[in-house]
Phi, psi and omega in degrees: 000143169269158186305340182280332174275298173284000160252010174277313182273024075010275162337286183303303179280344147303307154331291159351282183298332208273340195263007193260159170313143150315315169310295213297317189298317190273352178276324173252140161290147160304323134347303192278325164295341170272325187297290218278349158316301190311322212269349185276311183299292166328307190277348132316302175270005160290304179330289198306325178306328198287310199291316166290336131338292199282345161301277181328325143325292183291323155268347116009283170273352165299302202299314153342328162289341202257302178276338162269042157242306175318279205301306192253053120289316161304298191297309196308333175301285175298348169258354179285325196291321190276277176355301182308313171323301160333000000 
């Protein structure tokens, strides 16, 4: 994980303890506040993977897009050239 994910899951679990009741502060340990940092973590770089995944998708289909434009650019080309000769 990078340090920015993990001061982002930091963040979220400081936030945390301030919403929580006193009682509440004192029934979770600190232990249970670092798990839910990893897990806070976790779920970030799920977010992120998910989101680069779907770029990568999309760009994929650009380049697919790209080459059957290249290709008949090619053919239209090659059928002009003999025309030009004329």
């Amino acid at each position: 994980m990078t340090k920015m994910q993990t001061r982002r899951a930091q963040k979220v679990v400081d936030h945390f303890k301030q919403v929580l009741s006193p009682s509440g502060r004192k029934a979770v340990t600190e232990t249970h506040f670092e798990e839910l940092a990893l897990m806070v973590e976790s779920a970030i770089e799920a977010a992120i993977l998910e989101e680069v995944a779907g770029y990568a998708h999309r760009l994929e289909e650009v380049i697919e897009e790209m080459k059957h434009n290249a290709a008949i650019f090619d053919e239209t080309s090659a059928l002009a050239e003999p025309q030009a000769r004329q």
